[in-house]
C-alpha positions in Angstrom: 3.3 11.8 -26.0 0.4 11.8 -28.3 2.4 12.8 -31.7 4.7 10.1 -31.7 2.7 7.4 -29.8 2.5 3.9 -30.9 -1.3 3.3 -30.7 -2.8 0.2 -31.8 -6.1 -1.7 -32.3 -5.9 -5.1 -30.7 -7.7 -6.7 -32.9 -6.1 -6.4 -35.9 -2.8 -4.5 -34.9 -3.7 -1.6 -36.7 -1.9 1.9 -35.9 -3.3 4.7 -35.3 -0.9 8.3 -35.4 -2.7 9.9 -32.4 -5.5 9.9 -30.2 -7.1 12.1 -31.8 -7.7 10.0 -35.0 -8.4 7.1 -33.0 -11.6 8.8 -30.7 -12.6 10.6 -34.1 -12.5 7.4 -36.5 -13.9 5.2 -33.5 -16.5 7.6 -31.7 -16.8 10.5 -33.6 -15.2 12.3 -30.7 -12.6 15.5 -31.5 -11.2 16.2 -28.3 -8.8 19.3 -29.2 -11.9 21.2 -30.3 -14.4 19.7 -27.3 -17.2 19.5 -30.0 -18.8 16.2 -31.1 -18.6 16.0 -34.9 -20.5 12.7 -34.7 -23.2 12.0 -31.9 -24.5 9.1 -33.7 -21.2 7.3 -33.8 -20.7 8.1 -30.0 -23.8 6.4 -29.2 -22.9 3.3 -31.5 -19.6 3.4 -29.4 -21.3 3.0 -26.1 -24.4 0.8 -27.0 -22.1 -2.0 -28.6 -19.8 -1.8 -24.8 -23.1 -2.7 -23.2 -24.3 -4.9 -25.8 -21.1 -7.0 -25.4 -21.4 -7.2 -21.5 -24.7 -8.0 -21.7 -23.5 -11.7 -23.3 -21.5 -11.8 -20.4 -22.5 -14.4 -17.9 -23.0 -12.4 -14.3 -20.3 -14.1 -12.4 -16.8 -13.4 -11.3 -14.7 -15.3 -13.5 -17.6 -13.6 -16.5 -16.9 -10.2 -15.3 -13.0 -10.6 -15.3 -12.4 -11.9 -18.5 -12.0 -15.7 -17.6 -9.6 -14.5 -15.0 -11.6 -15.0 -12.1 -8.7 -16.3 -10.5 -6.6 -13.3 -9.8 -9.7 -11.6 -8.0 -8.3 -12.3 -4.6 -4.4 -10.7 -5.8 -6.3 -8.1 -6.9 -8.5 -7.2 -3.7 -5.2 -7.9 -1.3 -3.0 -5.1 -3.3 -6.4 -3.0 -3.5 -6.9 -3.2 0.5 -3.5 -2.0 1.1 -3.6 0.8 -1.4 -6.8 2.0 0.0 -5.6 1.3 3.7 -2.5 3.8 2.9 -4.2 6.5 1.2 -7.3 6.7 4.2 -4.4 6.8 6.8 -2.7 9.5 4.5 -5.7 11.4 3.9 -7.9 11.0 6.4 -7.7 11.4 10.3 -10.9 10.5 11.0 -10.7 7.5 9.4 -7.3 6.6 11.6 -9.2 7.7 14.9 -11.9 5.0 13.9 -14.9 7.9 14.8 -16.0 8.5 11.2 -19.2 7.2 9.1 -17.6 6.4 6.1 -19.4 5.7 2.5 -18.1 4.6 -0.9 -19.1 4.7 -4.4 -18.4 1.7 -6.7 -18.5 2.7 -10.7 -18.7 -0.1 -13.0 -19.7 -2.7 -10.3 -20.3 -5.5 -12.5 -21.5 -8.5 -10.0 -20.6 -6.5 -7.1 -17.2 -8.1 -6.3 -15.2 -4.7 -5.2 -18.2 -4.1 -2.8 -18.2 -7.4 -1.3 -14.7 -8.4 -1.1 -13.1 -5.2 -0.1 -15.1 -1.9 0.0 -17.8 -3.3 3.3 -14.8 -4.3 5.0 -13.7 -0.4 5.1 -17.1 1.8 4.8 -20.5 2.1 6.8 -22.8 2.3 3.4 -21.7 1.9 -0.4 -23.6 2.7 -3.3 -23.3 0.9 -6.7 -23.3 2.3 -10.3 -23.5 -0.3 -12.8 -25.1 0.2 -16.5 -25.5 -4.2 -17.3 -29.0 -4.8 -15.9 -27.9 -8.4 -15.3 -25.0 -7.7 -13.2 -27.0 -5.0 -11.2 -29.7 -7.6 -10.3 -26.9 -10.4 -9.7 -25.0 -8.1 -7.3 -28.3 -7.1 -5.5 -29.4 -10.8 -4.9 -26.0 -11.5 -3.7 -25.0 -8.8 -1.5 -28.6 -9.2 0.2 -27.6 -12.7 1.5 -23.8 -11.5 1.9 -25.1 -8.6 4.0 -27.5 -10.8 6.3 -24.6 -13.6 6.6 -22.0 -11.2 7.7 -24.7 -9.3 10.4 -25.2 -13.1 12.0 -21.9 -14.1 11.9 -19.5 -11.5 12.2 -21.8 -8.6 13.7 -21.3 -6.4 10.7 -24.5 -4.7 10.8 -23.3 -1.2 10.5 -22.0 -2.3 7.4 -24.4 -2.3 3.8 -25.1 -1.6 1.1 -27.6 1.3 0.7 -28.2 2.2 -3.5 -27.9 0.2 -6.7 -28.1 2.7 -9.6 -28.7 1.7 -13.6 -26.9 4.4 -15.2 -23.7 4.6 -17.4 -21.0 6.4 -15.7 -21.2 9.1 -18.9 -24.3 9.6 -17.7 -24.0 9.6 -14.1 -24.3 12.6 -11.5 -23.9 11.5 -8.0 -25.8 13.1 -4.8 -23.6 15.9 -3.4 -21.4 15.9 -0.7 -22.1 11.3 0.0 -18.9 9.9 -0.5 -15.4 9.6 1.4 -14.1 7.8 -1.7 -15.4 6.9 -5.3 -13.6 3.9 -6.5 -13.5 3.4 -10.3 -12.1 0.1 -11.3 -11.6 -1.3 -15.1 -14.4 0.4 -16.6 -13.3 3.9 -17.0 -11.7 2.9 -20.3 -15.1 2.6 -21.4 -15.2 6.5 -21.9 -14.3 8.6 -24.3 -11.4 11.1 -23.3 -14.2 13.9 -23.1 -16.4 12.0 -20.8 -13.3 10.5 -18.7 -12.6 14.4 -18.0 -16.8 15.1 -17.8 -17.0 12.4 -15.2 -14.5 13.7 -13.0 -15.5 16.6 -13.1 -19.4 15.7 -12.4 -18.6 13.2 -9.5 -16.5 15.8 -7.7 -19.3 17.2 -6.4 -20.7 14.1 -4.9 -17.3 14.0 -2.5 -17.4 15.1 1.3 -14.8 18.1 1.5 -11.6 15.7 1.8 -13.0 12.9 -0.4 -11.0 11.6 -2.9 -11.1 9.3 -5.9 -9.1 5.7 -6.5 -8.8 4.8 -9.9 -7.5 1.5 -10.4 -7.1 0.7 -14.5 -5.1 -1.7 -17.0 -2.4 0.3 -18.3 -0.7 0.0 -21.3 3.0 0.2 -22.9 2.2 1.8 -25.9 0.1 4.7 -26.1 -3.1 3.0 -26.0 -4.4 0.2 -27.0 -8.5 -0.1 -28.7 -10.4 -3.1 -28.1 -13.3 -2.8 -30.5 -14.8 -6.1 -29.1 -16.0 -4.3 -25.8 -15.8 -0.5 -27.1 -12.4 -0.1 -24.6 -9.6 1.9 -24.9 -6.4 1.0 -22.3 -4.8 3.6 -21.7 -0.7 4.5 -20.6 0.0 6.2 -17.5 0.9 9.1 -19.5 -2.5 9.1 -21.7 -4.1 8.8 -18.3 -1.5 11.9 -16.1 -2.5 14.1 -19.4 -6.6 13.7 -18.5 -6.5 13.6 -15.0 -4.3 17.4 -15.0 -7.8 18.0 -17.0 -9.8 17.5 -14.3 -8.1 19.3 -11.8 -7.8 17.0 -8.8 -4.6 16.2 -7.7 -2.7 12.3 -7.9 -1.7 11.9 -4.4 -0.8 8.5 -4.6 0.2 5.8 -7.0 0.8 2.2 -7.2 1.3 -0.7 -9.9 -0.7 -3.8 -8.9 1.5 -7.0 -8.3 1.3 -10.7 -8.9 -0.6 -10.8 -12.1 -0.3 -13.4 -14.8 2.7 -12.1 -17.1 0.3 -12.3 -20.1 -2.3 -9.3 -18.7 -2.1 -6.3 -18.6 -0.2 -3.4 -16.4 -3.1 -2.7 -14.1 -2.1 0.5 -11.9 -3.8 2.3 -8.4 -3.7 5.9 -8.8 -5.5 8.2 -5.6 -6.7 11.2 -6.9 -7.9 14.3 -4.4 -9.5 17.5 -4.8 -6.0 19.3 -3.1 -2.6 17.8 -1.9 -2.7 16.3 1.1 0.4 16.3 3.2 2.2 13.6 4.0 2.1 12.4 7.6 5.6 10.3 7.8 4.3 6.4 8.7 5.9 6.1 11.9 3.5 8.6 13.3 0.3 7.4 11.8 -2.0 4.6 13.9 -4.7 2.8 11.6 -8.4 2.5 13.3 -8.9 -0.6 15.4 -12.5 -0.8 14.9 -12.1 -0.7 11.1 -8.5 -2.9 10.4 -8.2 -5.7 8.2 -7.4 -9.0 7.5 -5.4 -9.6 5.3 -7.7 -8.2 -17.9 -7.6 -8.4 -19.5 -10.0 -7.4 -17.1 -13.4 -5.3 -16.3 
């Protein structure tokens, strides 16, 4: 795929003949030879991502691009995915007797944790490296969290850790979480720390944890967005890193209902070993824990 992709910098339409001289030109990064030839330029790639979300107002409509109004297509198609894959891969979780816990990388203002990922898990924990979306996601989950407790009697439900870090740089504590979500920030990372990453967070998974990777996805090969230091990726570009990593894509799903003029944006499940498929008919879904029913970060 990589040697006769179309790649292209979205700024300016320029081509690119392969990854490889995109991450080199771009980050310094060679990825056939796993050695940074340029650590400086790797930095500069990272520091002007967060310098352009940090001129990013901390809300919603800020955080998705201006498309704040597709949050609520985005969180319905997300809660079924996620609703699929726990029945699929985890009994416990259709029995309704489990303490479940999440991760959410790349945050932002917390809308993921709020809108879908309390509904489904006992504690979450937040990774986000924009100090001004950290602090507006803390203030607003606080009075979320105390809202739903009085209303809806949601109290087993919270949020427990809000952490600072880039998700290059992050290591999470072992064995915490039934499921790390990662949604539109992972093309924030080079190829070598999209395959690092994985590889680092697997350890913070329980033994039948899994990831969900939710991402824009592109036609061509990839597409580089040197506003926001981004690369979007296709769903080959991303099959070729995740074999890298070892886990294994259980599920898959394109996301529906979006404005014709975004982005792809696809739902892939990722677990540490295949999980067999239990056919629906003989599957239940908890009743204690059942719902109601970019370009983008």
């Amino acid at each position: 795929m990589d040697a006769g992709a179309v790649a292209m910098d979205s700024e300016d339409g320029k081509s690119y003949s392969s990854r490889k001289e995109m991450w080199l030109q771009e980050a310094g990064e060679d990825a056939e030879t796993s050695r940074d030839p340029d650590l400086n330029k790797k930095d500069e790639w990272y520091q002007n991502g967060i310098k352009y979300w940090t001129g990013v107002e901390a809300t919603v409509d800020g955080v998705l691009g201006g498309y704040g109004n597709v949050s609520s297509w985005d969180v319905m198609e997300s809660d079924r995915f996620l609703l699929d894959v726990l029945s699929e891969c985890m009994p416990d979780y259709v029995r309704g007797n489990r303490h479940l816990v999440a991760l959410d990388c790349g945050a932002g203002v917390g809308r993921v944790t709020k809108q879908l990922l309390l509904r489904h898990f006992h504690e979450v924990d937040l990774v986000e490296p924009v100090q001004h979306f950290l602090e507006t996601a803390r203030r607003d989950l606080k009075s979320h969290i105390l809202e739903s407790n009085v209303i809806q009697d949601h109290s087993l439900h919270r949020v427990v850790n809000f952490f600072a870090t880039p998700l290059q740089n992050f290591t999470p504590e072992p064995n915490r979480y039934d499921v790390i979500w990662v949604q539109w920030c992972i093309g924030h990372l080079t190829d070598q720390d999209f395959v690092t990453f994985f590889l680092r967070a697997k350890v913070g998974l329980k033994p039948d944890g899994l990831f969900v990777l939710k991402e824009n996805v592109s036609k061509c090969d990839f597409l580089l967005d040197k506003a926001d230091s981004s690369v979007s990726r296709s769903d080959a570009y991303f099959r070729d890193l995740m074999k890298q990593t070892g886990l294994h894509l259980q599920k898959t799903r394109a996301q529906q209902r979006f404005p014709r003029e975004l982005l792809g944006v696809r739902m892939y499940a990722l677990t540490q070993s295949p999980v067999p498929v239990v056919p629906l008919s003989n599957r239940t879904r908890s009743k204690k824990l059942s719902n109601q029913p970019r370009t983008i970060y």
